[in-house]
N, C-alpha and C positions, 0 to 999 in steps of 0.2 A: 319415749320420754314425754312429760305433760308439755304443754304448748305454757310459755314463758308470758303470753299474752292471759293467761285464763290465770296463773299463779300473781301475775300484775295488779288485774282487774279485779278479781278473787278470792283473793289474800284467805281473806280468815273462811271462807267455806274449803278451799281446797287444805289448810290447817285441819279444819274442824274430819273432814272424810280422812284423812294423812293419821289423824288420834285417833280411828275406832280400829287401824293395825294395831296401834300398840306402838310401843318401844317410840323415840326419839327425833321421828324422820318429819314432822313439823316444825322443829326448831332448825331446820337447814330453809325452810322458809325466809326467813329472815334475813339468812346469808345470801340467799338466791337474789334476795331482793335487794340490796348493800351493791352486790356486786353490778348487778343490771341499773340500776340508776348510775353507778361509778361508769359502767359502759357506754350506758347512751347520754349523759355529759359529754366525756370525750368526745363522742361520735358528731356529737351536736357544735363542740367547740371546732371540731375537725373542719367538717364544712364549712363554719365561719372563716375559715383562715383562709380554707381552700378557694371560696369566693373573694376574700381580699386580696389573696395571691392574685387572681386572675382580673381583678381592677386592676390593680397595680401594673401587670403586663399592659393591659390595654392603652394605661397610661400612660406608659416608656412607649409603645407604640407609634403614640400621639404629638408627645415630645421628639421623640428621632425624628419623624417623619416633617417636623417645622425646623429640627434641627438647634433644639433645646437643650440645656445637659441634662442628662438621665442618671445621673452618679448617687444622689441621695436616694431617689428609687427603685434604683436595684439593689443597694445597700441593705434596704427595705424587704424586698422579696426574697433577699438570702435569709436574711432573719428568719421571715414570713414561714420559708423551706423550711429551717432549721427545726423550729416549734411543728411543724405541720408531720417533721420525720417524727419528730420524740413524741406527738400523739396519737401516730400510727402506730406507733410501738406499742402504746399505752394500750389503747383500743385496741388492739390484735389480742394482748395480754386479757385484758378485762373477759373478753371474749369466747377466750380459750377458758376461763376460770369459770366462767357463764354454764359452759357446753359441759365439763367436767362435772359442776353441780349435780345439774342435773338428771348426769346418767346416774346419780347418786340415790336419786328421789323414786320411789316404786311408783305404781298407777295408784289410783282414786279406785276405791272401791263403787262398785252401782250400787244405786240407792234401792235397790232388794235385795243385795248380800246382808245376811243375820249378823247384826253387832255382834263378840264374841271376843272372845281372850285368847283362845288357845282349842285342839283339836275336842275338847270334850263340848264344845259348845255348837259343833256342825251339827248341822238338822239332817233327821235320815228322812229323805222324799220319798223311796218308795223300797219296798223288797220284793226278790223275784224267787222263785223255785223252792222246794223244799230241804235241807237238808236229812244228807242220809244218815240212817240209824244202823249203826254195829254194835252187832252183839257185843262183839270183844270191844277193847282199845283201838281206835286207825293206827296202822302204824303209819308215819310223817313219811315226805320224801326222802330223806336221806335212807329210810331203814329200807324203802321200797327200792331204793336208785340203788344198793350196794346188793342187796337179796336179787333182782333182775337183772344186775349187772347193765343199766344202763346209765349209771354216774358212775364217774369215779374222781373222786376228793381227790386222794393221795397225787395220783399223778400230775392233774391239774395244779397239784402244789409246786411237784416237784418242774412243772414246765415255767410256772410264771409267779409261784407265790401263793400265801393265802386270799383270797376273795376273785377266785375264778372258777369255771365250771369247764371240764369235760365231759360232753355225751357224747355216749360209747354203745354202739350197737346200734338197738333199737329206740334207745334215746335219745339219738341223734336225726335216728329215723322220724321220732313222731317230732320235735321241736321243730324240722323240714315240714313235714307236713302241717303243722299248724299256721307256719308263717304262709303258704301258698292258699290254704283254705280262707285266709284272712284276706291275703289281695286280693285273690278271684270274689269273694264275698263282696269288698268293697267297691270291686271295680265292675262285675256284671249286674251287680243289685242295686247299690246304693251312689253309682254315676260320678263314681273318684276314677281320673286320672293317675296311671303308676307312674311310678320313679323310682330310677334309678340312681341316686346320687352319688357324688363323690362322699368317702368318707371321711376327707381330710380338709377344713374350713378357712379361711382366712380370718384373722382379728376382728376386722368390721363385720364382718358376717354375726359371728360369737356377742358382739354391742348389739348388731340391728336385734336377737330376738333376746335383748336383756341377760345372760347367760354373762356375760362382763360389763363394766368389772367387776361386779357384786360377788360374784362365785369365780372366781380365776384360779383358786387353792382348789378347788373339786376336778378342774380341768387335765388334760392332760397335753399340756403345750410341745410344740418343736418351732426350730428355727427363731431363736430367742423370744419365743411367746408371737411370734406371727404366722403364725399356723397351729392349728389344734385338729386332735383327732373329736369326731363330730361326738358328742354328748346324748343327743338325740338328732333322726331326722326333722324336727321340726328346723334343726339351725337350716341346712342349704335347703328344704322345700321351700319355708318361708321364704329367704333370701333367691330365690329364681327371677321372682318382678323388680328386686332392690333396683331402686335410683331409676324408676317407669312411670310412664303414666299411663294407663291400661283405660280402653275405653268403657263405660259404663254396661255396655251393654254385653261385652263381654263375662260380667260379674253374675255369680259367684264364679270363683273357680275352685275348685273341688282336687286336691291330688292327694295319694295315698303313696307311704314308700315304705318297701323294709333296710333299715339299716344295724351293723351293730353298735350298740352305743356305749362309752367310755365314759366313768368315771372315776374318780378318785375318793368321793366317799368321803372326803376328808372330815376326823372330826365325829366320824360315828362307828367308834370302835366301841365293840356292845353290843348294839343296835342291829337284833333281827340278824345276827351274822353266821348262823347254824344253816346250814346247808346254802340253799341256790336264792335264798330271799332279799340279802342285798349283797350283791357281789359289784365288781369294777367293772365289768364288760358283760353284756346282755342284748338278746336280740330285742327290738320293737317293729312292730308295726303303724304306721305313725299315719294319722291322718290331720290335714292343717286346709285349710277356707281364707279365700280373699274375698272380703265383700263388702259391700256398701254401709255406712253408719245406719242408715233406715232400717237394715233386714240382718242384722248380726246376731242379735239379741235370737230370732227365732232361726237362724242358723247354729247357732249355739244348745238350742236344743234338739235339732235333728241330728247333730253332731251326736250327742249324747247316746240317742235313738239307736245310731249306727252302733254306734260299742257296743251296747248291750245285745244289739241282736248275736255278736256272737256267740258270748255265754247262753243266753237262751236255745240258740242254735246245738250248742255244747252240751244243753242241759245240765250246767252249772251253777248253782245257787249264790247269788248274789245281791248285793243293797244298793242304795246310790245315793250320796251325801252329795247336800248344799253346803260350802265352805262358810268357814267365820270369817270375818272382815280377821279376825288374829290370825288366822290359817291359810290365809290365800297367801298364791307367790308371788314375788315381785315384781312381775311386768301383767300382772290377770287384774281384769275388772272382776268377774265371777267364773266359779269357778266351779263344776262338777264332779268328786269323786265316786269311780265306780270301784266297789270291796269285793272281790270274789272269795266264796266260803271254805276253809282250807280248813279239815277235821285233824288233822294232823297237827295243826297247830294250837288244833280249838279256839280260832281268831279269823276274822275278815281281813285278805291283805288286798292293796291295791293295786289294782292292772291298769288303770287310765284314769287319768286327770283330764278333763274337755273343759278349756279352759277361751274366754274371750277376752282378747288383750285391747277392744277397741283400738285406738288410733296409737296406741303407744310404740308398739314396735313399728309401724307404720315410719311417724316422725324420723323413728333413727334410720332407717332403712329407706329416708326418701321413696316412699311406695305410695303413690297417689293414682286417682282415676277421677275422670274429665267426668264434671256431674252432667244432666239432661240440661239440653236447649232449653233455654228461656222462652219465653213472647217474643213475638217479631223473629225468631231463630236467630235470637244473640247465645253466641256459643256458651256451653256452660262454664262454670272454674274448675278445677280443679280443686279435689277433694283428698285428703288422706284417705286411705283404704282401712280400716278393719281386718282384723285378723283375729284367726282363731286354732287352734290345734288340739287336739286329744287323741291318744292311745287307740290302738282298732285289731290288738292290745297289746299290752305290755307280756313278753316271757323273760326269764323262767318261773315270774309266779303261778303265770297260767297253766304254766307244764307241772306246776308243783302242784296245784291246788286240783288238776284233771286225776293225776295218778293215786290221788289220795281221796278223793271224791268217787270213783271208778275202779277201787281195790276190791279183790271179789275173795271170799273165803278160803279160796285152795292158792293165795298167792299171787294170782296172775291179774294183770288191770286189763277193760276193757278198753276198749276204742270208741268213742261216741260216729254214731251211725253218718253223719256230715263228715267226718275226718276218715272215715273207713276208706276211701277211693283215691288218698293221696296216701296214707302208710301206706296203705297195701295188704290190711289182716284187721281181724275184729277185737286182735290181744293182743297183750304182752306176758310172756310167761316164762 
């Protein structure tokens, strides 16, 4: 969430970055602001009372003690109580309405996110590899996943509905192997930490990285909405340091997990819904960074860095787009999409978002780290931590966009030479 002091002090800049999203979310400015002066009034009255309460005691003290009547002074201090209950009330109130705001309110875009409206407006940074030339038509995943027998639609329907995926055979075999090619990658090369998470979340967990209450319809809750199945690993990696103070010099930390992730999708029926492109449950590979405001920004791009090595490892053709301030999500300062090139669809789809949420999930998640010693070795403050997460990657686009990329003329796909030693074979046939 934004610190309540910078929206104070601020006003019309953090307005002004709030309108190059778009849409409404500067005019709850105003209300943030209503409610926080109505808070720290109270707050301010509270203490008045609570010092005249505590005259008044010293007072009756004073008088007992000489042996004076004290009957109009404590008469006084019940009052005194009375007012002092009803504006603890108030102020708890005000407080709670304060905190609610706010989880209302998205991040602040950085001041080198591209003004922009909507997704035709991202800037493409860079492209990588070539795309392949077929004689014929590619055919898509789903002609290849039903022709190889390693999807099958029908049954996955009949186990849980439309928008789920079973792989079968060997398509079960290579989506394993890609998820292990991905930790070992991350974890022997690029100096991430695995994990294993649980895959079942608590409420606060789901607030600390933004995911509620914004999005609560896409989730999938139990236990009347205090517990969720995880969405992505970024919810509990992130949430690991929640409510810490991590010393500085421990920083960055670096962890990588695979989890499967749930959603509901709600809301975008249509949308990309022909074969395994957006389904309800999907594997990722998730990588997420705690680090320091000083060094986030260029943590942010080695994060990037990482992603990409896999597709290029893959030898998979891909872009990588700078987000619009209209297209970034709700809890990212900036935000990097990477497109891998799916001939099958004859379109770029997305495998990883690498995204830096600076201090905002931080705030909800109480996740701070104790900054460097001063002169004289006066201890540092304590600092909000920086966070950051992106894809390392995202499946089954990736399994979508590999098979169809890797389709050879007699039928059969190969294997790219890095993932050959976790299948087990150079094809599928």
């Amino acid at each position: 969430m934004l610190d309540i002091r910078l929206i104070r002090e601020k006003a019309d800049f953090v307005r002004e970055r709030l309108g190059t999203r778009g849409g409404d979310d500067a005019t709850k400015i105003d209300q943030l602001l209503k409610v926080d002066a109505e808070r720290r009034k109270a707050e301010t009255e509270l203490q008045q009372l609570q010092a005249e309460r505590n005259r008044l005691s010293k007072e009756i003290g004073g008088k007992k003690s000489r042996k004076e009547p004290t009957g109009g002074l404590e008469k006084q201090v019940r009052n005194t109580g009375d007012q002092i209950a009803g504006l603890t009330e108030q102020a708890a109130r005000f407080d709670s309405e304060q905190k609610d705001l706010l989880l209302e309110v998205p991040n602040l875009p950085h001041a080198s996110v591209p003004v922009g409206k909507d997704p035709g407006d991202n800037k493409v940074v860079r492209e990588w590899g070539k795309k392949p030339d077929f004689a014929g038509k590619a055919l898509d995943h789903v002609a290849l996943g039903e022709k190889l027998k390693i999807l099958d639609f029908e049954r996955a329907t009949k186990l849980s509905g439309s928008g789920f995926i079973c792989f079968i055979g060997a398509g079960a075999k290579l989506e394993r192997a890609l998820i292990n090619f991905m930790i070992d990658l991350h974890t022997r090369e690029h100096g991430y930490t695995e994990v294993s998470p649980p895959f079942l979340v608590r409420r606060e967990c789901m607030i600390g990285t933004s995911q509620l209450p914004k999005f609560e319809e896409d989730m999938y809750g139990l236990e009347n909405g205090q517990l969720f199945l995880a969405p992505t690993a970024e919810v509990p990696v992130t949430n690991l340091h929640r409510e810490e103070i991590l010393a500085v010099g421990d920083l960055p930390k670096k962890f990588v997990a695979y989890t499967p992730c749930f959603r509901r999708e709600a809301g975008s029926a249509g949308r990309e819904t022909r074969g395994i492109i957006r389904v309800h449950q999907f594997d990722k590979v998730e990588m997420v960074k705690i680090t320091t405001a000083e060094k986030s920004y260029a943590e942010l791009e080695s994060l990037v860095v990482d992603a990409e090595k896999v597709l290029q490892l893959l030898g998979l053709p891909y872009r990588v787009l700078e987000l619009c301030t209209g297209d970034l999500g709700f809890g990212s300062a900036k935000t990097y999409d990477i497109e891998v090139w799916s001939p099958g669809q004859n379109a770029y789809l997305e495998v990883s978002s690498c995204s830096n949420f600076e201090d905002f999930q931080a705030r909800r998640m109480n996740l701070r780290y104790k900054g460097p010693s001063g002169t004289g070795g006066a201890e540092g403050k304590n600092k909000f931590a920086h966070t950051l997460n992106g894809s390392g990657l995202a499946l089954p686009r990736l399994f979508a966009a590999l098979v169809e990329n890797f389709q050879q003329p007699d039928g059969s796909v190969r294997i790219p030479e890095k993932v050959q030693p976790y299948f087990g074979g150079a094809e599928i046939r």
